[in-house]
N, C-alpha and C positions, 0 to 999 in steps of 0.2 A: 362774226360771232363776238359780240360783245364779252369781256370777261371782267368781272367785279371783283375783285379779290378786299373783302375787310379783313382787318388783324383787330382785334378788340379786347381787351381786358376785361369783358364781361365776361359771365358763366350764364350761357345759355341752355336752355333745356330741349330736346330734338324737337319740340313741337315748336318752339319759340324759333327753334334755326328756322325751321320749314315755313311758318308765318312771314318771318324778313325776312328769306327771300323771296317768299312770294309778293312780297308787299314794295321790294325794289324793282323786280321785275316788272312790276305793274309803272312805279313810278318811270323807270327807263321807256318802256316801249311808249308810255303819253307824251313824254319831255324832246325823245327822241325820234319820235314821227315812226316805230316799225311795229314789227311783232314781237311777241315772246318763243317762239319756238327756240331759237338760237344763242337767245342770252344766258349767259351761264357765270354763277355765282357760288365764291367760294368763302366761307367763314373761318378763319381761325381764330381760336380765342387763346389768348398768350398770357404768360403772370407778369403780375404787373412790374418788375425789372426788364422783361423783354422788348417793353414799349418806351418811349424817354419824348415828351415835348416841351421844350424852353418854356412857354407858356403859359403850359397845364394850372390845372386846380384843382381842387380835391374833388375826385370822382375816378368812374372809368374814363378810359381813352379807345378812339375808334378812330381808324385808318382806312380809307378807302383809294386803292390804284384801283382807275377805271380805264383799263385798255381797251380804246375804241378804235372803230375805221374811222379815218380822217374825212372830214368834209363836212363835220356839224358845225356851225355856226357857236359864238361866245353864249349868244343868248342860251340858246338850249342848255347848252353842258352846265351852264350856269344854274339854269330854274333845273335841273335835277341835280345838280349839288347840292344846293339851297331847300329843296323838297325832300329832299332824302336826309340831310341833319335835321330839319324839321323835324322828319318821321322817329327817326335815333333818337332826337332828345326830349321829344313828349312820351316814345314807347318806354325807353331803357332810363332815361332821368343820366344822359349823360350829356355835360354841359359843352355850351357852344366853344366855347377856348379849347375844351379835349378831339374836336374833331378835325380831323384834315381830308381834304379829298385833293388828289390827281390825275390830271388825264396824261394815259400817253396814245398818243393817235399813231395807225397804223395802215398803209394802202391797205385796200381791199384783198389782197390777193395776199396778203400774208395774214389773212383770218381762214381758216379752214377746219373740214370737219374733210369725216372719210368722206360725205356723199358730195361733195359742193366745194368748190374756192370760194369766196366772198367777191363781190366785186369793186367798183367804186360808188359812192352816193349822190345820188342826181340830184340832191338840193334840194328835190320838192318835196322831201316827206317820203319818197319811196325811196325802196331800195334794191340794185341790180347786182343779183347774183347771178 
């Protein structure tokens, strides 16, 4: 089970959550070869003291930890970082210097839900639970 967790200095509105996420979800499951039943994504939206990027510029700021199972390749993780700021900064008008994304990768077996452990990634685009 994939978990997205953004922190964002935007104020979004429950249709606008419910659009990104759906609209990351969609990028996650192309980028990373699965499905969407198990990806699960969480928004918080924070005041803008609570966020801080050496960087930054004037605008919001958008944080994405993206705790995945280990075994996706640079490319992938890449073309949906890269797709997903994309997405952020043409939807929300928040500029490429305000976003950060990271992965932290995790065995199989420490993603779970009640019905299922997760397994490891076979490489080819599937995946063994």
């Amino acid at each position: 089970m994939p978990l997205l967790q953004f922190e964002t200095t935007l104020s979004l509105s429950d249709a606008e959550k419910t659009a990104f996420a759906e609209r990351v979800t969609d990028l996650y499951t192309t980028e990373m070869a699965t499905t969407a039943g198990h990806v699960a994504v969480a928004i918080r939206e924070r005041d803008g003291a609570d966020l801080h990027l050496g960087r930054a510029v004037d605008g919001p700021l958008l944080f994405l930890d993206a705790e995945i199972r280990r075994g996706r390749s640079f490319d992938r993780k890449r073309a949906f970082a890269l797709k997903t700021m994309e997405y952020i900064s043409e939807t929300f008008d928040v500029p490429d210097e305000n976003q950060k994304v990271v992965f932290t990768e995790h065995p199989g077996e420490a993603m779970m839900g009640v019905d299922r452990v997760g397994g490891e990634w076979s490489g080819d685009g599937a995946k063994s639970e």
